[in-house]
DRENDO-1510 file (C-alpha; in Angstrom, 1 decimal, always signed):
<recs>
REC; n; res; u; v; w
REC; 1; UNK; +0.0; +0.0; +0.0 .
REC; 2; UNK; +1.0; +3.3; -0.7 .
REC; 3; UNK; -0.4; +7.1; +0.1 .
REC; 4; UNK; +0.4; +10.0; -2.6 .
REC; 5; UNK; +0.3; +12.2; +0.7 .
REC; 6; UNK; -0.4; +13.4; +3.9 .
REC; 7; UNK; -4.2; +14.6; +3.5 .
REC; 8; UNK; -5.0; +10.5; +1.4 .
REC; 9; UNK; -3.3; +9.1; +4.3 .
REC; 10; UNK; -6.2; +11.3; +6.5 .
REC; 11; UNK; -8.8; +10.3; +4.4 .
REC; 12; UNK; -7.6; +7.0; +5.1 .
REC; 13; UNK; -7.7; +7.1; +8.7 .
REC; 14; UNK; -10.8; +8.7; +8.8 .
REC; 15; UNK; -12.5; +6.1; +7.2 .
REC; 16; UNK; -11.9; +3.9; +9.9 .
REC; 17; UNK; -13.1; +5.8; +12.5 .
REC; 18; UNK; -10.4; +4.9; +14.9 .
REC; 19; UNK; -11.7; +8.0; +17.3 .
REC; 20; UNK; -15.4; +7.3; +17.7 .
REC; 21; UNK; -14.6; +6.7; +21.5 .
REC; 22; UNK; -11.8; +9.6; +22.1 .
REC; 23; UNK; -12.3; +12.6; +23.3 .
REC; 24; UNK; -13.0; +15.7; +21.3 .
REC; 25; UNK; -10.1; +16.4; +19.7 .
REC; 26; UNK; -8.5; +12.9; +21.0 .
REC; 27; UNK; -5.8; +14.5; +23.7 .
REC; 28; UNK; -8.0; +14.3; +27.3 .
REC; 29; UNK; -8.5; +17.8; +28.6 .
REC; 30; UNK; -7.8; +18.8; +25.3 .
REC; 31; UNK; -6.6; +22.9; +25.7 .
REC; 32; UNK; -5.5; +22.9; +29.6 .
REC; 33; UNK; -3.2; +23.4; +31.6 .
REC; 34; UNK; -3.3; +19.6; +32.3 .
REC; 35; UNK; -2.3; +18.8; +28.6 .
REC; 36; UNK; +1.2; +20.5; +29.5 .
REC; 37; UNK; +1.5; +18.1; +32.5 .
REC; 38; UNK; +0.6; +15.1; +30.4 .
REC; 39; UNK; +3.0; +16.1; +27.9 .
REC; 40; UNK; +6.0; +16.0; +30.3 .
REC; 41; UNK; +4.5; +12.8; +32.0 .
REC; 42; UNK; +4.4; +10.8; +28.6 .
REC; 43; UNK; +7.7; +11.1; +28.2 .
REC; 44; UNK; +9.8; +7.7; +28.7 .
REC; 45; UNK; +6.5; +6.5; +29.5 .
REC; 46; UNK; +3.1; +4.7; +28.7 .
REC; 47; UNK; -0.3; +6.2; +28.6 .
REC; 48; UNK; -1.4; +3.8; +31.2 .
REC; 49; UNK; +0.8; +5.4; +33.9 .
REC; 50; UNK; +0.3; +8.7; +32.3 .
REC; 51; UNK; -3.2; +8.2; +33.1 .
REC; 52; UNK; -2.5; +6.9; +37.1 .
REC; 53; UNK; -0.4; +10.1; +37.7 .
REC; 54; UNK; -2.9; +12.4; +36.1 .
REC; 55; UNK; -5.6; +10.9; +38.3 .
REC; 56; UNK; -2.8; +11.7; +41.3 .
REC; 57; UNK; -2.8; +15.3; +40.2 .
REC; 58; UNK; -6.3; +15.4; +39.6 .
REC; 59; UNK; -7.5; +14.4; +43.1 .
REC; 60; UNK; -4.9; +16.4; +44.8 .
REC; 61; UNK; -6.0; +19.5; +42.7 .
REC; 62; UNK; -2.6; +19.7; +41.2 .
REC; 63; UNK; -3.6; +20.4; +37.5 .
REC; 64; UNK; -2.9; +24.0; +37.3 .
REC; 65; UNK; -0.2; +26.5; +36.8 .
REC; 66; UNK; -1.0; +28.0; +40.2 .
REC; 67; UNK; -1.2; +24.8; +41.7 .
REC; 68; UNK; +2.2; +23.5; +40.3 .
REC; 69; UNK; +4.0; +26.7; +41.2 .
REC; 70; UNK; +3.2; +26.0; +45.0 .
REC; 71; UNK; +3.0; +22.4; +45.1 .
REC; 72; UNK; +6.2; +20.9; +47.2 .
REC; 73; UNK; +8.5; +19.2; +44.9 .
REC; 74; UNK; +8.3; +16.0; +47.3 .
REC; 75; UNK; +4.8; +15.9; +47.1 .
REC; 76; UNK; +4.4; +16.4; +43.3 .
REC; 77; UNK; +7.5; +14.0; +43.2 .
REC; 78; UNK; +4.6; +11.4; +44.8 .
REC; 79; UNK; +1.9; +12.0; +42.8 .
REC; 80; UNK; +3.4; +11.7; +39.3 .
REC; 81; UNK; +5.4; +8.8; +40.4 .
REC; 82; UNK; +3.9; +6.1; +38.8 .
REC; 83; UNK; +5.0; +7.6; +35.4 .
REC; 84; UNK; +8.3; +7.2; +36.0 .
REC; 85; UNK; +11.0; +9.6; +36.0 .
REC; 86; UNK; +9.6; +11.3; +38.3 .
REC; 87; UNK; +12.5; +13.1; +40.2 .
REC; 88; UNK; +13.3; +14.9; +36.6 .
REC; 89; UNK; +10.0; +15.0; +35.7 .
REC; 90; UNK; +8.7; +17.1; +38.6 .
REC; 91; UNK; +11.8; +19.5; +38.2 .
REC; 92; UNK; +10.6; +19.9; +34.9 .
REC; 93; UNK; +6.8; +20.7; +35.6 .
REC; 94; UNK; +8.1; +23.3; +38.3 .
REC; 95; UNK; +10.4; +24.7; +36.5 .
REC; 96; UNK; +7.9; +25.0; +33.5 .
REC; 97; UNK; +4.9; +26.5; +35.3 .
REC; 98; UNK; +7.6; +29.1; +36.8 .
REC; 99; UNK; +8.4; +30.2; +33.8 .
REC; 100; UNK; +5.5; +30.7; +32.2 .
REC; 101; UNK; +3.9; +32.3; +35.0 .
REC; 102; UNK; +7.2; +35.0; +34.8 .
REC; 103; UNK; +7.0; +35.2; +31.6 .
REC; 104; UNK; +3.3; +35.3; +30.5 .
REC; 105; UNK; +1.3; +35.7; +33.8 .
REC; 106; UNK; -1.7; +33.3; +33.0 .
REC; 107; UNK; -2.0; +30.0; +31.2 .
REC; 108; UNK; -4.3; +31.5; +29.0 .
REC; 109; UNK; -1.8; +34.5; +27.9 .
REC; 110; UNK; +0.3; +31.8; +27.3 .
REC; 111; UNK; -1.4; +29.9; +25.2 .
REC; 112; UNK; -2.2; +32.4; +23.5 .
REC; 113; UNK; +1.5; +33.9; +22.7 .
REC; 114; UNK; +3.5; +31.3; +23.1 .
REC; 115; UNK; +6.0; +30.3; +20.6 .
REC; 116; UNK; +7.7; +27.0; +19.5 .
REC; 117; UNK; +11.2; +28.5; +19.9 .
REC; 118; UNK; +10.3; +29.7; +23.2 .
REC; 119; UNK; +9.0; +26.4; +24.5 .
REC; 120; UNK; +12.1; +24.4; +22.7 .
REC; 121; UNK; +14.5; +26.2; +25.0 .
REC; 122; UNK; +12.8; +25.1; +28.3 .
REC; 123; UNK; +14.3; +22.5; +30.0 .
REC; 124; UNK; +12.9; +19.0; +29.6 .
REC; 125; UNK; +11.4; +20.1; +26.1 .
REC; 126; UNK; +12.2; +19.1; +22.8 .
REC; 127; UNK; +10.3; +19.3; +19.7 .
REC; 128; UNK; +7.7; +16.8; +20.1 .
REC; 129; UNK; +6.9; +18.3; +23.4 .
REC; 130; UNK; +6.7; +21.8; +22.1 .
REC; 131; UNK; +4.1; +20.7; +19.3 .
REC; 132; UNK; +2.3; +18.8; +21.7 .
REC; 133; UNK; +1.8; +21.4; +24.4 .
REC; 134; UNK; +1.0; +24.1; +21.4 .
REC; 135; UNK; -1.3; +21.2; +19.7 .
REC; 136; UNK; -3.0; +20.4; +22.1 .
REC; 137; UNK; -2.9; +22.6; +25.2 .
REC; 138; UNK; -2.8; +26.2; +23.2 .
REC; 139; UNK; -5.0; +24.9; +20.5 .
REC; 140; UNK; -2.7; +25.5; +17.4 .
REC; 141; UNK; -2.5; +24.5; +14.2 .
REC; 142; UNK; +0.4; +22.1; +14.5 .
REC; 143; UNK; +1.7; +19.0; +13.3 .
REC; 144; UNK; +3.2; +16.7; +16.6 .
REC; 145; UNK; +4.9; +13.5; +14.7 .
REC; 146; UNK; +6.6; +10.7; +16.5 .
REC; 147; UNK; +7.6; +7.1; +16.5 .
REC; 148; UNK; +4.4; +5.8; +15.4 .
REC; 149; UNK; +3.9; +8.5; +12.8 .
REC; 150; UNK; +8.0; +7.5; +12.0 .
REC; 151; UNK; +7.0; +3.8; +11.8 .
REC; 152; UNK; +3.8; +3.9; +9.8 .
REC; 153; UNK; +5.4; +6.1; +7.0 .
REC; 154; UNK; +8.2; +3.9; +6.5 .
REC; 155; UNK; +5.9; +0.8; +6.3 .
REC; 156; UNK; +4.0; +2.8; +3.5 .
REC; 157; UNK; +7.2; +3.6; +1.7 .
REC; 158; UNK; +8.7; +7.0; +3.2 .
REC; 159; UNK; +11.6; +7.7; +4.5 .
REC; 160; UNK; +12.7; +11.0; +6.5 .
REC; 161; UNK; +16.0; +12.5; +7.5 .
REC; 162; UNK; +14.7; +14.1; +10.6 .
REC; 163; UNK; +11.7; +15.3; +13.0 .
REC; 164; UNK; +11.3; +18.2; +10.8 .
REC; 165; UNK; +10.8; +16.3; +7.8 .
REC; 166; UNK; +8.6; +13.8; +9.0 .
REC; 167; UNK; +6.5; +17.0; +10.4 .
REC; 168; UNK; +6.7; +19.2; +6.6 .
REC; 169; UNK; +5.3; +15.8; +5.1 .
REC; 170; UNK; +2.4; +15.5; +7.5 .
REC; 171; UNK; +1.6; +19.6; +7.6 .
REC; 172; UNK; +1.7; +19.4; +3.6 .
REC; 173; UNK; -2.4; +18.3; +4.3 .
REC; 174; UNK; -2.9; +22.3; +5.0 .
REC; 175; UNK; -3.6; +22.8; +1.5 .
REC; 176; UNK; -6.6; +20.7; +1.1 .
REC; 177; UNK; -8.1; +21.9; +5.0 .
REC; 178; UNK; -9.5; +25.9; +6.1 .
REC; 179; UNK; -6.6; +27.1; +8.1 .
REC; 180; UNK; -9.6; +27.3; +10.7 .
REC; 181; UNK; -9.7; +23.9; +10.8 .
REC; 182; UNK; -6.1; +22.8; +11.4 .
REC; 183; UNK; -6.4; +22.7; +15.1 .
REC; 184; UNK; -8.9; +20.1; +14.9 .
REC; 185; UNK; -7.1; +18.7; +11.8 .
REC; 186; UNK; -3.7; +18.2; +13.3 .
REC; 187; UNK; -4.8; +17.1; +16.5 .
REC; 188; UNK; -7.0; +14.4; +15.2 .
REC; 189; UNK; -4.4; +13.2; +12.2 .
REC; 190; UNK; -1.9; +12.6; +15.0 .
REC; 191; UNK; -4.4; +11.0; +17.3 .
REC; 192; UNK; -5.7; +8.6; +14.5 .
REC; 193; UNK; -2.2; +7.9; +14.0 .
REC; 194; UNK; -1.5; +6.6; +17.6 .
REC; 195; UNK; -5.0; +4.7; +17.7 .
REC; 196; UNK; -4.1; +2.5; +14.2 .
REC; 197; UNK; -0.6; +2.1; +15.3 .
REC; 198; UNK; -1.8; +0.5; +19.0 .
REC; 199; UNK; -4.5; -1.5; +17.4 .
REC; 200; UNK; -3.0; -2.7; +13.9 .
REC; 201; UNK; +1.1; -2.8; +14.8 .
REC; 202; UNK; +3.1; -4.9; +17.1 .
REC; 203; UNK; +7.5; -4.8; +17.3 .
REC; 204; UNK; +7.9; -5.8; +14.3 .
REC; 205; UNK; +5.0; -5.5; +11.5 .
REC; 206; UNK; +2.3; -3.0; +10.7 .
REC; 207; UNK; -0.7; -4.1; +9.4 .
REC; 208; UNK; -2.0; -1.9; +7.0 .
REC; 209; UNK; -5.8; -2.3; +6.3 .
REC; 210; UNK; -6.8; +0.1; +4.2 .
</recs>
């Protein structure tokens, strides 16, 4: 099987409806505060214990940039721990929230000025993370590409060089979407992405079905 590009390979996803039980827009909490946490927490990690420490955070009313500021480090240090990491990971979600508080004063100025280069030099964020947070947690119009996107696009015949070039290919489907529709666009071609790859790939084939 092979995709001329980005927006067929949509199409193709679509059709399968692989986010009839996600979310709205597939990320949980989809344009939060929360989102930013989640996006630190999935790193080195799975969704499983993603979702254990966010239900941590959750109950202890951690899920804010307030909240995070304040929080004792040992304390977050506990709640996120069944993520993993979780030393480096709290130092990064304090560290985060300090910052943006400094530098933007709300999570909503923030979300709403924000840029990529800013976020890429915070510590404990790389360029995934950036187009995750800004994705889903600002609501932009941007591409986030990882392994699974890397994996399914060299079973379909692709190859890329780098992150960025994986990410031009996928952001080439702007042409045939309203640029008031990327958000939504983006964040569901990524999420359908994830959901075929869990369902239809294992360590070492990829089923393609369609």
């Amino acid at each position: 099987m092979y995709v001329d590009d980005a927006y067929e390979l949509y199409q193709q996803l679509s059709s399968l409806n692989l986010l009839q039980e996600s979310p709205p827009f597939w990320w949980p909490n989809y344009g939060s505060f929360e989102v930013v946490l989640g996006v630190i927490l999935t790193q080195n990690s799975q969704w499983h214990r993603v979702e254990c420490s966010l239900e941590n955070l959750r109950s202890q009313s951690l899920c804010t940039l307030e909240s995070i500021q304040s929080c004792p480090i040992e304390m977050l240090c506990d709640a996120i721990r069944p993520s993993g990491l979780y030393n480096t990971k709290a130092q990064y979600m304090k560290a985060l929230a300090l910052n943006i508080s400094r530098e933007f004063g709300s999570f909503e100025t923030f979300s709403n000025i924000v840029t990529r280069e800013w976020l890429l030099q915070q510590q404990g964020i790389g360029k995934e993370s950036a187009d995750a947070i800004l994705c889903y947690a600002c609501r932009r119009g941007e591409m986030v590409v990882d392994r699974y996107t890397h994996r399914l696009l060299v079973a379909l015949g692709y190859e890329f060089e780098s992150y960025d070039a994986l990410k031009e290919w996928c952001e080439q489907l702007h042409v045939n979407v309203d640029e008031t529709q990327l958000p939504q666009v983006y964040a569901e071609f990524h999420g359908m992405i994830v959901e075929y790859m869990k369902q239809h790939a294992n360590r070492q084939n990829i089923n393609i079905i369609f």
